[in-house]
C-alpha positions in Angstrom: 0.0 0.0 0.0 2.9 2.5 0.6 3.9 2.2 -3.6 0.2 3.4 -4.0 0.2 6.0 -1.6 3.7 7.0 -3.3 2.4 6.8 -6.9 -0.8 9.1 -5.8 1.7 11.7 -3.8 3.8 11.8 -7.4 0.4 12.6 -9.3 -0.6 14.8 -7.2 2.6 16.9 -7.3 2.3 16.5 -10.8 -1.2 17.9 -11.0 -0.8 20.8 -8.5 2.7 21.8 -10.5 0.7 21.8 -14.1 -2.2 23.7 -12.7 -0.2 26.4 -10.9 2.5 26.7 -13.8 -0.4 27.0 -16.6 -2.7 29.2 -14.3 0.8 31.8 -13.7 1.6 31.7 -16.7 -2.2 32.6 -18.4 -2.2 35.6 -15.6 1.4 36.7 -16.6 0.4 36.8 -20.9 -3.1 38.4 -19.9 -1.8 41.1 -17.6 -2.4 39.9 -13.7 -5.5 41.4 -13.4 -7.3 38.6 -10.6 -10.5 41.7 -10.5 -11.4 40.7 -14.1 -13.3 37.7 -15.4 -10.5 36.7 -17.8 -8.5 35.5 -14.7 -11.7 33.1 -14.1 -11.4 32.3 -17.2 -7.6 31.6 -16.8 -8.2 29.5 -13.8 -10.6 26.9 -15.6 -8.5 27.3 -18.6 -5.3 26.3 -16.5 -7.6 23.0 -14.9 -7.4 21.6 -18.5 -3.6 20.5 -18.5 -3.9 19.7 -14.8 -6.4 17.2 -15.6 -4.1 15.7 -18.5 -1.5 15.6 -15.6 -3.6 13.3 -13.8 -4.5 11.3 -17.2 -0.9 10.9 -17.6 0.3 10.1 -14.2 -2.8 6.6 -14.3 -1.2 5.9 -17.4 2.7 6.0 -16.7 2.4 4.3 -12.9 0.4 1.4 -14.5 2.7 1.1 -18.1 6.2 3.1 -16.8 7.8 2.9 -13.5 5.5 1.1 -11.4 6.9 2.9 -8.3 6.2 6.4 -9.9 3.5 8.5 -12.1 6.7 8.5 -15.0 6.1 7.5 -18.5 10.0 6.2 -18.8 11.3 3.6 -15.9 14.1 4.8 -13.5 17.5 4.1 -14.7 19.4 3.7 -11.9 16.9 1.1 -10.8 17.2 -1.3 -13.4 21.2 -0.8 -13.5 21.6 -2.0 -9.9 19.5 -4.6 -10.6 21.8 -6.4 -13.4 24.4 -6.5 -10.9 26.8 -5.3 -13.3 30.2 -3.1 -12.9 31.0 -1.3 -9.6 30.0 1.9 -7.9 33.5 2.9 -8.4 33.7 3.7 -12.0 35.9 2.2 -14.5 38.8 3.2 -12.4 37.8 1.2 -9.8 40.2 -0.3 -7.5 43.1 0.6 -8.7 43.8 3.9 -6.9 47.4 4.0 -5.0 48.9 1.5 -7.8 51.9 2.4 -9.5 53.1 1.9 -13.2 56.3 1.2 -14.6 59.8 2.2 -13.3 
């Protein structure tokens, strides 16, 4: 239940971050008047992408990365999962050896 509660915190971010961005940014190109209808407007206007957000967020935690509202999975994730190569970089382990003379 905590991945769920994780993936719904992520869409919700992802939501509120849509709305507010589109809502500022409608208020910035019309003038930030919040007195005038137009900023109504702006505000149901700026629900439209916020709604997509959510749309998008369903579809990316049930088709992406299942522990996340993403579309593409974590890369990190799937890395330490091959159990491939070190932390270290290819220079790994060889720090304080000498060459040659």
């Amino acid at each position: 239940m905590q991945k769920a509660q994780k993936v719904l915190l992520d869409i919700l971010e992802r939501t509120a971050a849509a709305y507010v961005t589109t809502f500022l940014g409608l208020l910035l190109a019309d003038g930030f008047d919040l007195t005038d209808v137009s900023a109504l407007k702006a505000a149901a206007i700026a629900a439209l992408p916020a709604a997509l957000s959510v749309i998008k967020g369903a579809i990316g935690s049930r088709f992406g990365d299942k522990g996340s509202a993403a579309w593409l999975p974590d890369g990190r994730r799937s890395r330490s999962r091959s159990g491939g190569g070190t932390s270290g970089g290819p220079s790994s382990g060889t720090s304080g050896r000498t060459t040659g003379s």
